[in-house]
C-alpha positions in Angstrom: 0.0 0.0 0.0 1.3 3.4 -1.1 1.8 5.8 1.9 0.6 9.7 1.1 2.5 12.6 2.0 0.4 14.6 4.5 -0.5 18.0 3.8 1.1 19.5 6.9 4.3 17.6 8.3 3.6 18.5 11.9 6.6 16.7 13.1 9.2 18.0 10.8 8.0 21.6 9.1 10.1 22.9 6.3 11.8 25.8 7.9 11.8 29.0 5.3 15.9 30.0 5.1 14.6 34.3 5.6 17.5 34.8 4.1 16.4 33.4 0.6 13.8 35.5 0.2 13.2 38.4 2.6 14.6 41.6 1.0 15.6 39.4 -2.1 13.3 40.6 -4.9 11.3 37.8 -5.3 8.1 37.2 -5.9 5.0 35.4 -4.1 4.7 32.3 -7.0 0.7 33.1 -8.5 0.3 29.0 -8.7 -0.5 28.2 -5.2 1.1 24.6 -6.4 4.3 26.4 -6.9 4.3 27.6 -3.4 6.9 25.9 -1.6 6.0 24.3 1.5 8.4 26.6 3.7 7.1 29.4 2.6 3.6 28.6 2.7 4.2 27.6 6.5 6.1 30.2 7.4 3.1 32.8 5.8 0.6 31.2 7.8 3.0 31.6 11.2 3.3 35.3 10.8 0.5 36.7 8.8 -2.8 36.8 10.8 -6.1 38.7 9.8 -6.9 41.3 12.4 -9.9 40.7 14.9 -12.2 43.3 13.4 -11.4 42.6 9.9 -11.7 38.2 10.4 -15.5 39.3 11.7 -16.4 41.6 9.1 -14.9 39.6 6.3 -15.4 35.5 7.7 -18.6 34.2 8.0 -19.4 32.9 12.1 -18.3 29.7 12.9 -21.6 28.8 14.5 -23.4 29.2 11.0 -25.5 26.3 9.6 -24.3 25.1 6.7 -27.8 26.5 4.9 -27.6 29.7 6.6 -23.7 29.9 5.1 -24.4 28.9 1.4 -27.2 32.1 1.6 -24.6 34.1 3.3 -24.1 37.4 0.9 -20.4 38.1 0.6 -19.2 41.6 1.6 -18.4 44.4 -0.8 -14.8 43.9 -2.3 -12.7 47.5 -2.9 -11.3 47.3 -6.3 -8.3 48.9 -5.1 -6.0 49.9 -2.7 -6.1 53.1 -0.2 -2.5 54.4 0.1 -1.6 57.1 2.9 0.9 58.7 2.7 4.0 58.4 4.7 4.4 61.0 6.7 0.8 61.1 8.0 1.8 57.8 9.5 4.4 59.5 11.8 4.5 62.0 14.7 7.6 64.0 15.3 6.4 64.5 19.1 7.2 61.8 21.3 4.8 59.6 23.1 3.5 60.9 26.5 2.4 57.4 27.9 2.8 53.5 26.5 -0.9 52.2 25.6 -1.0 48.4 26.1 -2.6 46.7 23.3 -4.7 43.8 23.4 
């Protein structure tokens, strides 16, 4: 019997070398079979949706499957809003550290 490769090697992860591709030029592959599987875990370790966008955008996790297939889909922006730098940025410095949770 032939054995399959899992999806997810939980007990040896391909490590991503940072050094191959951060600040290197390259480019996320389009095919998601061309992904490689470092890459592609270490993507999912350090990317995360924000809290208020995962419940505007995802659908609740306590939906029936009917009441999900009638879900409507939110409005998609057809592009992207760019600030600009220095709105970003205060010269003044902080009065007091705000703890974020």
């Amino acid at each position: 019997m032939m054995q399959h490769k899992p999806i997810i090697d939980v007990e040896n992860p391909a490590i991503l070398s940072e050094s191959e591709w951060i600040g290197m030029g390259k480019s996320y592959p389009t095919s998601p079979e061309k992904v490689p599987e470092a890459l592609r875990n270490y993507c999912s370790l350090h990317l995360e949706i924000l809290r208020d966008a995962a419940q505007i955008l995802l659908p609740n996790v306590n939906l029936t499957v009917k009441d999900l297939i009638e879900k409507t889909l939110p409005k998609v922006l057809h592009g992207l809003v760019f600030k600009p730098p220095k709105s970003c940025y205060q010269v003044q410095r902080p009065r007091h550290i705000q703890s974020i949770e």
